[in-house]
Backbone as JSON, one array per atom type, in Angstrom:
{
  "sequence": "XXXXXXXXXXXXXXXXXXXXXXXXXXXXXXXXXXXXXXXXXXXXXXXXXXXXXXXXXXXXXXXXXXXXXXXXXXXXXXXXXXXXXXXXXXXX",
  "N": [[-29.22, 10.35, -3.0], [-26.56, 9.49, -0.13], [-24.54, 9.94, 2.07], [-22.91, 8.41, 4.65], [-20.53, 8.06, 7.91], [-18.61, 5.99, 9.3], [-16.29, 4.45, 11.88], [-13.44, 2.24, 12.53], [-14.8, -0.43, 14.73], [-16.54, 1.18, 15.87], [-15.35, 3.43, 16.76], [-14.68, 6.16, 18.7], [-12.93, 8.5, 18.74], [-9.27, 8.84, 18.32], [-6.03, 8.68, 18.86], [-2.82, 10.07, 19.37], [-0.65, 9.93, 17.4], [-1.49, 7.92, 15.99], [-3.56, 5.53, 13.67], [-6.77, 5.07, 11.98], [-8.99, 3.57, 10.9], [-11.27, 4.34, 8.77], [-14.99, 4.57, 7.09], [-17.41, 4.75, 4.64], [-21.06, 4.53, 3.97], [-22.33, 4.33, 1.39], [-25.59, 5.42, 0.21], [-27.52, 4.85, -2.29], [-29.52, 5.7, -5.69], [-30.67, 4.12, -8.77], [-27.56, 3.52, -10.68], [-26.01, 5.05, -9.64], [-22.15, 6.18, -8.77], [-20.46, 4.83, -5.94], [-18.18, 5.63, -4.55], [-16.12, 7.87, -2.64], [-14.59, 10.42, -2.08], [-12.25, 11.27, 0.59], [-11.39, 13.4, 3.56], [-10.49, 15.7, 5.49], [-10.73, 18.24, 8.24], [-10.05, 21.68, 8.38], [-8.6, 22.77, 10.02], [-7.14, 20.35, 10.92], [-5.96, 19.81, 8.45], [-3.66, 21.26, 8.43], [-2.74, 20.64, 10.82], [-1.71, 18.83, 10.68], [-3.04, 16.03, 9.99], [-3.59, 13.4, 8.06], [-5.47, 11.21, 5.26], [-6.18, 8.81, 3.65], [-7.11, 7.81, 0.22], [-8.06, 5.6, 0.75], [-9.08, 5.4, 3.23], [-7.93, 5.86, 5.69], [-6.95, 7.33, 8.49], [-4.8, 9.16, 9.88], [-3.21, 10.5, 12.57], [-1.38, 13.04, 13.93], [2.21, 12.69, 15.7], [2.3, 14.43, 17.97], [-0.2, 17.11, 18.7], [-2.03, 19.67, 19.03], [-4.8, 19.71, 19.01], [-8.04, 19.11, 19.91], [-10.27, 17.79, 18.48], [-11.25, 16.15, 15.41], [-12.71, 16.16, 12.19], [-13.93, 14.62, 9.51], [-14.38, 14.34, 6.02], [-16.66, 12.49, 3.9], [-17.27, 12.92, 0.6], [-19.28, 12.54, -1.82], [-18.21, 11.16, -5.23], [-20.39, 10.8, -7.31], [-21.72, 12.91, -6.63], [-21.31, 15.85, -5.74], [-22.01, 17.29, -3.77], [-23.13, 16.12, -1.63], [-22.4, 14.86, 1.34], [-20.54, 13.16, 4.12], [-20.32, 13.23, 7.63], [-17.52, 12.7, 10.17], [-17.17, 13.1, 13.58], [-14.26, 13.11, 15.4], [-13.02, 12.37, 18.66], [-9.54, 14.07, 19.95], [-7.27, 12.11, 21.52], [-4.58, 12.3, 23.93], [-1.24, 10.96, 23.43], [-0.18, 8.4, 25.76]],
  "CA": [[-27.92, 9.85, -2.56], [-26.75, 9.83, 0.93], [-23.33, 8.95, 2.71], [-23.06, 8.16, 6.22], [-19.14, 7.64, 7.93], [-18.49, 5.49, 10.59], [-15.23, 4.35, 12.13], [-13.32, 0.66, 12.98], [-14.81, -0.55, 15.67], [-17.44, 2.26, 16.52], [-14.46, 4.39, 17.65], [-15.0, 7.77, 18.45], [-11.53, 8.75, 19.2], [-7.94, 8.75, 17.69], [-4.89, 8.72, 19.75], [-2.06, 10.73, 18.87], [0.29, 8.82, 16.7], [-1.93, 6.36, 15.6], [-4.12, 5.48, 12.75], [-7.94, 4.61, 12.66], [-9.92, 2.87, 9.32], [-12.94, 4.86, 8.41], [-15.52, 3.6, 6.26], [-18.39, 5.22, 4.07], [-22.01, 3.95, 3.49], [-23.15, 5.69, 0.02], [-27.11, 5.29, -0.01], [-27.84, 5.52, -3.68], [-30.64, 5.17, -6.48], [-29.93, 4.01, -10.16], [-26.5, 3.31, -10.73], [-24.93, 6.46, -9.16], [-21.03, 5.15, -8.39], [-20.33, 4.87, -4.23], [-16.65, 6.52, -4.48], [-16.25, 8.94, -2.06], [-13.75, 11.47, -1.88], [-12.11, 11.75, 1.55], [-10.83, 14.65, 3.88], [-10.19, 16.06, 6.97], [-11.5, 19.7, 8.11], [-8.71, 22.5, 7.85], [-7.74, 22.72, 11.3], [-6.72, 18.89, 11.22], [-5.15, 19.31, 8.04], [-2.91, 21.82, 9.0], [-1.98, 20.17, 12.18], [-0.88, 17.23, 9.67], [-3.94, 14.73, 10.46], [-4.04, 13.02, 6.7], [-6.42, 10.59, 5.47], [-5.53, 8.31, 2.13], [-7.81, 7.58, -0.51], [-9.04, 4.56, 1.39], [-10.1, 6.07, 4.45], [-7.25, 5.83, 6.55], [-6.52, 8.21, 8.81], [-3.48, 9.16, 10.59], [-3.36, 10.95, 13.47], [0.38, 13.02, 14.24], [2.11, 12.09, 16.9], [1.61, 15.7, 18.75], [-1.08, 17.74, 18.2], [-3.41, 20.71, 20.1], [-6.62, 19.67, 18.32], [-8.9, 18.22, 20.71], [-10.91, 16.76, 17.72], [-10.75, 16.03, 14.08], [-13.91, 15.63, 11.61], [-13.49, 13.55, 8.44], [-15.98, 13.92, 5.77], [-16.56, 11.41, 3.03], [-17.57, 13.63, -0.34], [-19.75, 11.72, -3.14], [-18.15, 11.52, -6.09], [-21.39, 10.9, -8.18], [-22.63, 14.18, -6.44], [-19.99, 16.17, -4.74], [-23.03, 18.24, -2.64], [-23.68, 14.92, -0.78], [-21.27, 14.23, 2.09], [-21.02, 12.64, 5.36], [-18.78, 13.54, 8.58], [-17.76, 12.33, 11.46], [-16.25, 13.86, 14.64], [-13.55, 12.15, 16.56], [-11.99, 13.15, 19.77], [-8.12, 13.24, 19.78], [-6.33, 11.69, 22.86], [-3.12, 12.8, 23.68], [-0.74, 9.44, 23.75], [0.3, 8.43, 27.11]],
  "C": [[-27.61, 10.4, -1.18], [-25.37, 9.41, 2.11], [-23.24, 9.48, 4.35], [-21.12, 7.81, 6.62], [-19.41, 6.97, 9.08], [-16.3, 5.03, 10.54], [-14.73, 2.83, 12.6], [-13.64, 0.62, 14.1], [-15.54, 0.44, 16.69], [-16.64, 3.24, 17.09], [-15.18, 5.91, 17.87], [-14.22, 8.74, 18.53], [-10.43, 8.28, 18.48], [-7.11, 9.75, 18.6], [-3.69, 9.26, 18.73], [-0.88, 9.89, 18.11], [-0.36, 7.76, 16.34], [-2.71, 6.72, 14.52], [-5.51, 4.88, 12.7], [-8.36, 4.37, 11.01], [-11.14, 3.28, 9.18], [-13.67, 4.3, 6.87], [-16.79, 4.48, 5.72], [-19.52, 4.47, 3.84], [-22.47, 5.03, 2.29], [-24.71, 4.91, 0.12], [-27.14, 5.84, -1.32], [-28.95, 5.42, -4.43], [-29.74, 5.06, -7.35], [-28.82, 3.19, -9.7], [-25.02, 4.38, -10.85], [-23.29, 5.18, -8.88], [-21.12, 5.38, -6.48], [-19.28, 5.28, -4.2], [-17.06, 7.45, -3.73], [-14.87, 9.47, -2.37], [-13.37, 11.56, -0.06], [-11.03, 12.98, 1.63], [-11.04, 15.15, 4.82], [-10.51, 17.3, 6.99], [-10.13, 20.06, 8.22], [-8.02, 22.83, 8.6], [-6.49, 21.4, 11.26], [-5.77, 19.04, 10.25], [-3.9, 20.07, 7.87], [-2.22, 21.66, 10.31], [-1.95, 18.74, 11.61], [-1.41, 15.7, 9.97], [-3.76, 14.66, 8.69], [-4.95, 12.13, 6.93], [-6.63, 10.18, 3.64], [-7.04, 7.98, 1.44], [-8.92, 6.44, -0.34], [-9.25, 4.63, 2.73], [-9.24, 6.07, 5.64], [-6.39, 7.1, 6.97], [-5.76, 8.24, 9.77], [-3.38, 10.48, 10.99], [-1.42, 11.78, 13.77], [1.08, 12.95, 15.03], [1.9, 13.35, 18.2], [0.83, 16.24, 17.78], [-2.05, 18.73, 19.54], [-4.69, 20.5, 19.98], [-7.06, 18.41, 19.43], [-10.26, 17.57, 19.83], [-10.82, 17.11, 16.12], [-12.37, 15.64, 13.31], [-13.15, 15.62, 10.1], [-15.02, 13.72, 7.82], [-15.68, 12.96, 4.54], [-17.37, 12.32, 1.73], [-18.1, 12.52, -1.86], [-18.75, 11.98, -4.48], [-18.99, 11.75, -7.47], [-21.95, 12.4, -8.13], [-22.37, 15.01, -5.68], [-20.91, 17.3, -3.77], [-23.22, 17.74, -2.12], [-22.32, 14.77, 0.11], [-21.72, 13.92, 3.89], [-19.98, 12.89, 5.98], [-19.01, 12.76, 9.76], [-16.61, 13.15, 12.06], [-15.83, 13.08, 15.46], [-12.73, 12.83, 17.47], [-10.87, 12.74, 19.53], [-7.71, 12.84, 21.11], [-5.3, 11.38, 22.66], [-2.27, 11.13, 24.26], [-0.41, 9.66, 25.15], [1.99, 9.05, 27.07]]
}
């Protein structure tokens, strides 16, 4: 098993006050399930980046964090996970 994250639109970045649609690939054998688990690292989620059950993540409208990583956590096999790292940019 094997999960990969990507972001809408190949982003690589999230703007301060805004919201971005992340997306999981589970690579599996059998009939493991593809559910992931999402979640933001502990910096982010203490500087009040969330990130809902369906992959949407929301950005606050200030913030000091010059980037945010998001991982996607198997639920068939919660040792399997995938991240990604997005720069933040501060709104205009």
């Amino acid at each position: 098993t094997a999960v990969s994250v990507s972001a809408a639109g190949s982003a690589t970045s999230i703007t301060e006050g805004a919201t971005l649609q992340m997306s999981a690939t589970v690579t599996k054998t059998g009939n493991a399930s593809d559910a992931v688990l999402w979640s933001v690292d502990s910096a982010a989620a203490t500087a009040e980046f969330t990130i809902s059950a369906t992959g949407l993540l929301t950005a606050p409208a200030d913030t000091a964090l010059e980037e945010v990583t998001v991982t996607a956590t198997s639920v068939f096999d919660t040792s399997v996970k995938g991240t990604k790292k997005l720069t933040v940019n501060q709104a205009e």
